[in-house]
TIMI-2910 file (N, C-alpha, C, CB; in pm, 1 decimal, decimal comma, always signed):
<rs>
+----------+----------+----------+----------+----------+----------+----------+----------+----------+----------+----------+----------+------+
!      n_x !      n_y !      n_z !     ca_x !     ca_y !     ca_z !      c_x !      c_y !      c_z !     cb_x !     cb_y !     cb_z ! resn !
+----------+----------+----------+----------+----------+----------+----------+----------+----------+----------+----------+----------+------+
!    +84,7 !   -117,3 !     +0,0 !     +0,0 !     +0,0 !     +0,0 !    +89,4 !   +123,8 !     +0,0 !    -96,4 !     -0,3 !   +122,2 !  Unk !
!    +30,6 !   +235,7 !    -80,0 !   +130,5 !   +346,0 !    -59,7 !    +36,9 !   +463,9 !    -42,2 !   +240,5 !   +366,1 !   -186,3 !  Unk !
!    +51,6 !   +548,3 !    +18,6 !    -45,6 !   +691,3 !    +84,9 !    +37,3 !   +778,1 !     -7,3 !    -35,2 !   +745,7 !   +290,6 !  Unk !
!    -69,9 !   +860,7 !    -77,6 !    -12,5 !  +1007,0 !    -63,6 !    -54,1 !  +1100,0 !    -15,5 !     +9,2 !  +1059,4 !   -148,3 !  Unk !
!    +69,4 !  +1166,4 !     +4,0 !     +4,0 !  +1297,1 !   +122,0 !    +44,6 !  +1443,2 !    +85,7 !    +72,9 !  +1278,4 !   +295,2 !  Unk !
!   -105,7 !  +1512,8 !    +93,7 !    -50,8 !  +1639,9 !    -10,5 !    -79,5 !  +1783,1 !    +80,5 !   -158,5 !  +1646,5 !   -185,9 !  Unk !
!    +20,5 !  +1821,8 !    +65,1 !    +40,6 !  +1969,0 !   +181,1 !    -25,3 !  +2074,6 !    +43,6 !   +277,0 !  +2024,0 !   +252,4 !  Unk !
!    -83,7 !  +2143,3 !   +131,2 !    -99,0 !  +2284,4 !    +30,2 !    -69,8 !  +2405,3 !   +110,1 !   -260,5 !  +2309,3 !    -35,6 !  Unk !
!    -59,6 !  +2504,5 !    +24,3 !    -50,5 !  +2653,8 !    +90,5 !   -191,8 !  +2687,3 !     -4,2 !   +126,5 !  +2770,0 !    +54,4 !  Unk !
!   -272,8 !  +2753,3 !    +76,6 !   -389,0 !  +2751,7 !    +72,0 !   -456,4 !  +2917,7 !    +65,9 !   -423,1 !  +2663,4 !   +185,6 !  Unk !
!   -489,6 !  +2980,7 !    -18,8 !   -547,4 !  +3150,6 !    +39,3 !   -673,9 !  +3098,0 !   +166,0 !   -655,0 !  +3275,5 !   -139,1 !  Unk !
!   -618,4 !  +3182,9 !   +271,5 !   -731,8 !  +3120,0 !   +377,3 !   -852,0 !  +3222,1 !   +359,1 !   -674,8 !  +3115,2 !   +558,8 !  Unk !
!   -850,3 !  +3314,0 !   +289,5 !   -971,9 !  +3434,3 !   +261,3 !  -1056,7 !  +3309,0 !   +158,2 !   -902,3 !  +3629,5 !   +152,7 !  Unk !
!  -1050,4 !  +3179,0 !    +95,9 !  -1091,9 !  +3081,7 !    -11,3 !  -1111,7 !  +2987,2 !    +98,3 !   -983,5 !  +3038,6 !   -143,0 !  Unk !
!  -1103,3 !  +2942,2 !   +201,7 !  -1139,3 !  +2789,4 !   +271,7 !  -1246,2 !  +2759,8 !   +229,8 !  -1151,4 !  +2771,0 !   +423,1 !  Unk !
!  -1371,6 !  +2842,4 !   +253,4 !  -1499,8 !  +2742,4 !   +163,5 !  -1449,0 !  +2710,7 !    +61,5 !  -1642,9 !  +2805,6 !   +114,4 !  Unk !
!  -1403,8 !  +2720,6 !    -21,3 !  -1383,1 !  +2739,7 !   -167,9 !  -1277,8 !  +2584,5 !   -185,8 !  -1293,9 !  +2922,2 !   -211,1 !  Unk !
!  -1175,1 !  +2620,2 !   -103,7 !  -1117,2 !  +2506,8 !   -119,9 !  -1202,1 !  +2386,9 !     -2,6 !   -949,5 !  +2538,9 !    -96,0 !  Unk !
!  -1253,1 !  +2374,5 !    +51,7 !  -1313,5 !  +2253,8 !   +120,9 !  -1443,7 !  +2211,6 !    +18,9 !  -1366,1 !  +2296,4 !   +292,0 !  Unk !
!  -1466,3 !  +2295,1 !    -32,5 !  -1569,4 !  +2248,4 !   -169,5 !  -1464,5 !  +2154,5 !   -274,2 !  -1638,2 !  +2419,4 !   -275,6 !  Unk !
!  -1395,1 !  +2168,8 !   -294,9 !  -1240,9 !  +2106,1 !   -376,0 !  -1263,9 !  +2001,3 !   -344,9 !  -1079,9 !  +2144,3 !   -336,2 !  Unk !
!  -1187,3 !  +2010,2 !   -238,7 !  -1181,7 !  +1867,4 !   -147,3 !  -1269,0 !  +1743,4 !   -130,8 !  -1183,6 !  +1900,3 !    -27,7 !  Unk !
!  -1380,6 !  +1789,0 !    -89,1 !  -1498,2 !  +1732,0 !    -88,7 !  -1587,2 !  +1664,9 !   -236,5 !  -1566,0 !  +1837,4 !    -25,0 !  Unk !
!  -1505,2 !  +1763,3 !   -379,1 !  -1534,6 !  +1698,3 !   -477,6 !  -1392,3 !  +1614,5 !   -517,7 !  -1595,2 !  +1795,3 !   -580,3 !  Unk !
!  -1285,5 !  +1552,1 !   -473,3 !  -1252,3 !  +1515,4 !   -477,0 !  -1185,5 !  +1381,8 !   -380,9 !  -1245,9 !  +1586,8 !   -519,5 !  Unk !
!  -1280,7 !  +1396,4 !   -264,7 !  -1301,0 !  +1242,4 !   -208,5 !  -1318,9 !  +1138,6 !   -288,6 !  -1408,9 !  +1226,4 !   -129,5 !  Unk !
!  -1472,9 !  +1147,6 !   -308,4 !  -1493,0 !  +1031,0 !   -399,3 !  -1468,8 !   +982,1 !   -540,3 !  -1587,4 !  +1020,4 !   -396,8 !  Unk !
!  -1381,1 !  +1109,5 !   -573,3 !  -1282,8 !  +1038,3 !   -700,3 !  -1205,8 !   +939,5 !   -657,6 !  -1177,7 !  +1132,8 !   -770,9 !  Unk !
!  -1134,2 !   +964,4 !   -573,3 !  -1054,3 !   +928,7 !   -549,7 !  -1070,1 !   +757,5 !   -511,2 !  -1015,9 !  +1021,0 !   -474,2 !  Unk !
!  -1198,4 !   +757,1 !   -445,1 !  -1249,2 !   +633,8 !   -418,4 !  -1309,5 !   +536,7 !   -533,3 !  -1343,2 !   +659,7 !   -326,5 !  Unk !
!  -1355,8 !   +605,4 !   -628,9 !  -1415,4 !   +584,5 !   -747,8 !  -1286,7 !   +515,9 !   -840,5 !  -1482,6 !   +731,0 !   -804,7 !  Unk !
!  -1175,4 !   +557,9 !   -812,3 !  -1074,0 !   +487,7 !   -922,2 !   -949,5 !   +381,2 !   -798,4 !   -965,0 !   +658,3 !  -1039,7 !  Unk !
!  -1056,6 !   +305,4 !   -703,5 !  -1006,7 !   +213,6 !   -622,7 !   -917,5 !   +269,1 !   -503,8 !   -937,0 !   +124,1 !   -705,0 !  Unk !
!   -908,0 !   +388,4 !   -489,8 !   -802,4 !   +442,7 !   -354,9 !   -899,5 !   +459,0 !   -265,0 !   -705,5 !   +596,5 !   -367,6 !  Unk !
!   -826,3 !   +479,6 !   -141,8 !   -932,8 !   +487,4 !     -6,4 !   -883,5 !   +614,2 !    +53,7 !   -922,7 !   +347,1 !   +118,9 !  Unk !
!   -975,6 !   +736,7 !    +48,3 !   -969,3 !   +901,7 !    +90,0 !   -972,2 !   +861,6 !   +275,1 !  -1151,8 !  +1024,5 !    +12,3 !  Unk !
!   -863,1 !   +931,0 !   +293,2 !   -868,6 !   +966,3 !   +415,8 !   -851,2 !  +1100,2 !   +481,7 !   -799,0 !   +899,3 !   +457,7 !  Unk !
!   -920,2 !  +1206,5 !   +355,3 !   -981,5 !  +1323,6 !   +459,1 !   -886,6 !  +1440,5 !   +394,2 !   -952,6 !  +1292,8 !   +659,6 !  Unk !
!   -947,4 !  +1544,0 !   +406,3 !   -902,4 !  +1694,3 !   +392,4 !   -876,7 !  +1712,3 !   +541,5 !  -1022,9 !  +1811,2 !   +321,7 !  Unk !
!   -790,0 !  +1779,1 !   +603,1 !   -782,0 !  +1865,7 !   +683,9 !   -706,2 !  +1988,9 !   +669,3 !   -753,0 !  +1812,1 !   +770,2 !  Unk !
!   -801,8 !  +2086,9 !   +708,2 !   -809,4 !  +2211,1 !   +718,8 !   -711,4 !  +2280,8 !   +840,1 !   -950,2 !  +2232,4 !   +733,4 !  Unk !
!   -709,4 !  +2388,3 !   +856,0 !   -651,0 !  +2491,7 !   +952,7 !   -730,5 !  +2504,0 !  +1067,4 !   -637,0 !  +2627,6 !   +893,5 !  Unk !
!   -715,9 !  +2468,0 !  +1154,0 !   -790,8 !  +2537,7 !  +1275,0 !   -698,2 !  +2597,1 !  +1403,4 !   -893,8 !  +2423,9 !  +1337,8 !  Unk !
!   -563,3 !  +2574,4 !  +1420,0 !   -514,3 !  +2621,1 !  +1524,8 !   -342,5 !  +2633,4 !  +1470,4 !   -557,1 !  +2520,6 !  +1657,0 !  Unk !
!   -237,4 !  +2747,3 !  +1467,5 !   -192,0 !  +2753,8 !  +1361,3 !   -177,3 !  +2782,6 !  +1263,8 !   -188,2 !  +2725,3 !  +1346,7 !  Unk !
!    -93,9 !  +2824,1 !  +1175,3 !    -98,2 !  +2844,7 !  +1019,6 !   -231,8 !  +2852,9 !   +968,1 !    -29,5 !  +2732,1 !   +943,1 !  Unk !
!   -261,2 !  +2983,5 !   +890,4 !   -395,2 !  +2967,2 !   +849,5 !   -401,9 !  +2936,6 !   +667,9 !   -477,5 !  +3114,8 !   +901,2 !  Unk !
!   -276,9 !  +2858,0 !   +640,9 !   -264,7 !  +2892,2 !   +492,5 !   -219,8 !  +2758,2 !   +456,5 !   -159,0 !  +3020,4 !   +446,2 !  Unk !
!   -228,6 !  +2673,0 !   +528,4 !   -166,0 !  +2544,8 !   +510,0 !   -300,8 !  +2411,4 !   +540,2 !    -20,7 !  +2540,7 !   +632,7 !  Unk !
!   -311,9 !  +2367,3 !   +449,1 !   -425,8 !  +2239,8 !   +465,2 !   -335,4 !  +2112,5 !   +394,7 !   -603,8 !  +2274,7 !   +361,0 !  Unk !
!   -372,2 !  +1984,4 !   +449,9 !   -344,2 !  +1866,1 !   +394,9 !   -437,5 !  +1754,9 !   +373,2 !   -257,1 !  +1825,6 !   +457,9 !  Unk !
!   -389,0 !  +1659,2 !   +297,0 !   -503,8 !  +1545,6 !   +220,0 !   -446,0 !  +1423,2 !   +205,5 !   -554,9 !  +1582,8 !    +63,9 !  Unk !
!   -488,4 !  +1317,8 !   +257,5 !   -402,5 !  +1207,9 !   +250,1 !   -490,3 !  +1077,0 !   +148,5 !   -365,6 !  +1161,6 !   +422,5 !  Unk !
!   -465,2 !   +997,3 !    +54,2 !   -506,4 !   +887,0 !    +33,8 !   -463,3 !   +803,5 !    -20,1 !   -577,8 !   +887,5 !     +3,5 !  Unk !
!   -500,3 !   +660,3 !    -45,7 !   -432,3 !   +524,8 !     +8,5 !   -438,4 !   +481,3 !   -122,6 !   -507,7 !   +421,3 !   +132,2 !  Unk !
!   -358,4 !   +420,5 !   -206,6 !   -403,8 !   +306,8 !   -323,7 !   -330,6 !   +155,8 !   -302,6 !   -352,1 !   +368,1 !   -489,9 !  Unk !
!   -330,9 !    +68,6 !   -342,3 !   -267,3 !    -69,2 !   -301,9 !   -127,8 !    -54,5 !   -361,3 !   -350,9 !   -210,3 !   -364,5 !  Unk !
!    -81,2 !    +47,8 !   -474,4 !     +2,3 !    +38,7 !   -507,8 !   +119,9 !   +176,9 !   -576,3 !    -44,4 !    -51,7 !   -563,1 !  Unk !
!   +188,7 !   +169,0 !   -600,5 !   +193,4 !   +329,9 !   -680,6 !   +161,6 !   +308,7 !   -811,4 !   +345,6 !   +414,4 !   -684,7 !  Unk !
!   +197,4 !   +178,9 !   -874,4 !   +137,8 !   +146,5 !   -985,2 !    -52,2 !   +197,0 !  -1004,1 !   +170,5 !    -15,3 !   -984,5 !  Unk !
!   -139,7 !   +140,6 !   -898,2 !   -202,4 !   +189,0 !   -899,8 !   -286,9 !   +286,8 !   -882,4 !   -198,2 !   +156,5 !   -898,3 !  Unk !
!   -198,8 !   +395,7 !   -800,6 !   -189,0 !   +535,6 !   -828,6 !   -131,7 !   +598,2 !   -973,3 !   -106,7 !   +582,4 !   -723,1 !  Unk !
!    -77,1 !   +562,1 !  -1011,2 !    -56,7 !   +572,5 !  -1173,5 !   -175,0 !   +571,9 !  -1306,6 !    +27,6 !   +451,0 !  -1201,0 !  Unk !
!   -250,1 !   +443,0 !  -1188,6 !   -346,9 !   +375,1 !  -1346,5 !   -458,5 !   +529,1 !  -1275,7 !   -455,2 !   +110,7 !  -1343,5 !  Unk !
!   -518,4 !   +553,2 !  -1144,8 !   -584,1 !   +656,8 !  -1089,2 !   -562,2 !   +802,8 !  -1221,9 !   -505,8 !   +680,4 !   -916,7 !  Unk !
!   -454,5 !   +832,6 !  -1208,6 !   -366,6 !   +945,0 !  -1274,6 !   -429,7 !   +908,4 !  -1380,9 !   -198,9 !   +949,9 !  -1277,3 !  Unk !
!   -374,7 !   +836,2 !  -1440,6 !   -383,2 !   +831,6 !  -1624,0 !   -541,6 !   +859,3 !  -1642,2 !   -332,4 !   +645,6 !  -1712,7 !  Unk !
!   -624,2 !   +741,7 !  -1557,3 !   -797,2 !   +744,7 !  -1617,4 !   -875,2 !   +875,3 !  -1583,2 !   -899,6 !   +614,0 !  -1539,8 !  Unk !
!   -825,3 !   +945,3 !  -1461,3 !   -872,9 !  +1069,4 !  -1415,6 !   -878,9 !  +1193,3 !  -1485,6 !   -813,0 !  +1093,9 !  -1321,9 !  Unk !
!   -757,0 !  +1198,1 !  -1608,7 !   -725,6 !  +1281,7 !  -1735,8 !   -846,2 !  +1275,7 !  -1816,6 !   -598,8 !  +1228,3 !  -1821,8 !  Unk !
!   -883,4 !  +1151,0 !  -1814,3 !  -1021,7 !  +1171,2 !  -1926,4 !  -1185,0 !  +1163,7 !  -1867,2 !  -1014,1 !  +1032,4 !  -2047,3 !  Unk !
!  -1189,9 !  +1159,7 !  -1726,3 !  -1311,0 !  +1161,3 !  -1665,1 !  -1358,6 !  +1273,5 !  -1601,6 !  -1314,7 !  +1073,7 !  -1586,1 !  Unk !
!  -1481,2 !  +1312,8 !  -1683,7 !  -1564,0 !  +1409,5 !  -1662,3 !  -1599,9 !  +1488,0 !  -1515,3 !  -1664,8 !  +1355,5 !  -1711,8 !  Unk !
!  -1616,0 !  +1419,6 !  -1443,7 !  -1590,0 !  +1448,1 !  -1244,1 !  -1470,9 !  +1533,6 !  -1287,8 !  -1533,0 !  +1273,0 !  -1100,3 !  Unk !
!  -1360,7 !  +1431,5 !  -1307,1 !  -1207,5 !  +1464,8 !  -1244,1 !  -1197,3 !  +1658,7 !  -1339,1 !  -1036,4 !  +1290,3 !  -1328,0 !  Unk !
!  -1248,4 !  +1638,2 !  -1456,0 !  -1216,0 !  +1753,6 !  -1502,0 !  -1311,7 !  +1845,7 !  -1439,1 !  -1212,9 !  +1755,6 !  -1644,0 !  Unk !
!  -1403,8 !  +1856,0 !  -1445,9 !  -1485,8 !  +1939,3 !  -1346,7 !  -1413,5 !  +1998,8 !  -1224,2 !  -1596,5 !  +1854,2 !  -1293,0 !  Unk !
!  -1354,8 !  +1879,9 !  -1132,2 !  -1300,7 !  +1964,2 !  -1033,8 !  -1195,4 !  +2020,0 !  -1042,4 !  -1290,7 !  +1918,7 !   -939,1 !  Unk !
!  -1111,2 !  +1943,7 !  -1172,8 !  -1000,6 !  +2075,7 !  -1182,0 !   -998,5 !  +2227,7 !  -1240,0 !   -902,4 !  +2031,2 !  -1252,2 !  Unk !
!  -1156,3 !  +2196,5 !  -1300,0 !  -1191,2 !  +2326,2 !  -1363,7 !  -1229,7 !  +2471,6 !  -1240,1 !  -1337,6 !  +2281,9 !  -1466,2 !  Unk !
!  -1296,4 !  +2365,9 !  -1130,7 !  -1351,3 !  +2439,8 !   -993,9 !  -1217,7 !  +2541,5 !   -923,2 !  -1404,1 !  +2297,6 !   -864,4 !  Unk !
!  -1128,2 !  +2415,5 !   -917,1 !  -1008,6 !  +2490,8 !   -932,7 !   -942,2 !  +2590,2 !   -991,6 !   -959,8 !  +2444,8 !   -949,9 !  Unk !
!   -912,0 !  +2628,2 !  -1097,0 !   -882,4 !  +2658,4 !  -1195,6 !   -957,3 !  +2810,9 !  -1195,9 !   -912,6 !  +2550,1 !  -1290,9 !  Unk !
!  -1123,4 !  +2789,1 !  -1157,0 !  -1211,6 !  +2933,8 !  -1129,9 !  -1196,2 !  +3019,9 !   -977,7 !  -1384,9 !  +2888,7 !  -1139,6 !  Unk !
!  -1186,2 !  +2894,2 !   -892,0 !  -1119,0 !  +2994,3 !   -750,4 !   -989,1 !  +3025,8 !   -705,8 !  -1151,1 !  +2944,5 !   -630,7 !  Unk !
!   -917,8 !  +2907,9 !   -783,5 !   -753,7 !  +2959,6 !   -735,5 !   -758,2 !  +2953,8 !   -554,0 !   -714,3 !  +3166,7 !   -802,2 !  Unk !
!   -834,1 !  +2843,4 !   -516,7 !   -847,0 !  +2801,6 !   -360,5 !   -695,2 !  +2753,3 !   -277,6 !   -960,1 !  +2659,6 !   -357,2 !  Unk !
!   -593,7 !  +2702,8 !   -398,6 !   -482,2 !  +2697,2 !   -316,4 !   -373,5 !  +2756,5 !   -427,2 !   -452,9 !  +2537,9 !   -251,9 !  Unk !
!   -256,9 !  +2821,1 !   -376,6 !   -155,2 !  +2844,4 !   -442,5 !    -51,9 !  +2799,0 !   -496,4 !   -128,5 !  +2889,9 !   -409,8 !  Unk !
!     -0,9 !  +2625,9 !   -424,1 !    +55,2 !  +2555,2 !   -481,1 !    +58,4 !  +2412,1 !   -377,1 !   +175,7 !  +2627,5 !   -524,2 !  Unk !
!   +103,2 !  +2329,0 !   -409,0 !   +101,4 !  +2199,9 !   -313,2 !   +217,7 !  +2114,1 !   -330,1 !    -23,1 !  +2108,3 !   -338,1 !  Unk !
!   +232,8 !  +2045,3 !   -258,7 !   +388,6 !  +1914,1 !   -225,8 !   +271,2 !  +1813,1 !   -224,6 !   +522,0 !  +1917,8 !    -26,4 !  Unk !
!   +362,3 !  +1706,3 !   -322,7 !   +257,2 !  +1590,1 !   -307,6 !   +419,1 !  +1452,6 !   -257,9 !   +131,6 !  +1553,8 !   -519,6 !  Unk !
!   +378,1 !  +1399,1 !   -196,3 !   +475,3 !  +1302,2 !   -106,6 !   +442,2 !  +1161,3 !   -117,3 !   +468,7 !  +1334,5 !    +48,7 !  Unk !
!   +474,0 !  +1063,9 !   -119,6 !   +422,8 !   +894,2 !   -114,5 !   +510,5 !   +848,1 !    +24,7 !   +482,5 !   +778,7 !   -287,4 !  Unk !
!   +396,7 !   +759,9 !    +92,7 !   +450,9 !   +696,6 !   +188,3 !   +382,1 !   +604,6 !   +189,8 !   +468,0 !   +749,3 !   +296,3 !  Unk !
!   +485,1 !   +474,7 !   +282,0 !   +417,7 !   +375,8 !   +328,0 !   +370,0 !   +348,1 !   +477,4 !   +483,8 !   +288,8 !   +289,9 !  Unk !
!   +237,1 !   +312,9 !   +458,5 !   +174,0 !   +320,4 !   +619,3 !   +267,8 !   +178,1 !   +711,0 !    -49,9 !   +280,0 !   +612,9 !  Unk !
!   +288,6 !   +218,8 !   +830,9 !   +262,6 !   +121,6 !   +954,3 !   +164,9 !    +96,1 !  +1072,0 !   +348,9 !   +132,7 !  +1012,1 !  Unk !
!   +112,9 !    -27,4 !  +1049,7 !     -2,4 !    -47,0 !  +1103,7 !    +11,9 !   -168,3 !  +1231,2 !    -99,4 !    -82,7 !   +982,3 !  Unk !
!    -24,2 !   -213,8 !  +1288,2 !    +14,6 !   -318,5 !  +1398,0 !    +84,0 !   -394,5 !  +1310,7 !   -102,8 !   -400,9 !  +1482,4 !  Unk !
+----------+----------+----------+----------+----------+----------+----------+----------+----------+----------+----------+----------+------+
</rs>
């Protein structure tokens, strides 16, 4: 299994804006076999920094995610949502592997 985990710098005057993002991009994410484990937001701290973590069985299959998401109608939508609020300014995207018992 491999997680990725994606930091953003975020305009915090946009948080609705970007938690609308987010939220359309859970269940993509689930939709092309990964398992979303959550937006989190700013609440104590940095008000410009949010992160997003989710799971696929493989990086390979974070790959096949990538490739099919280019041509699916959802996926472009929300990058278009994007694209109209400019909700974050840029992001680090990271791969890790979980430890679990």
């Amino acid at each position: 299994m491999i997680t990725c985990y994606l930091r953003y710098v975020i305009d915090p005057f946009k948080l609705k804006e970007f938690e609308t993002y987010g939220k359309m991009w859970i269940p993509l994410v689930e939709k092309f076999g990964g398992k979303h484990h959550g937006y989190f937001l700013p609440h104590e701290g940095p008000n410009n920094i949010a992160l997003a973590m989710f799971s696929f069985p493989s990086l390979a299959a974070y790959e096949t995610y990538r490739a099919a998401a280019v041509d699916d109608l959802e996926c472009q939508a929300a990058m278009r949502y994007y694209q109209e609020t400019q909700c974050f300014l840029s992001f680090e995207r990271s791969f890790m592997r979980p430890v679990f018992e």
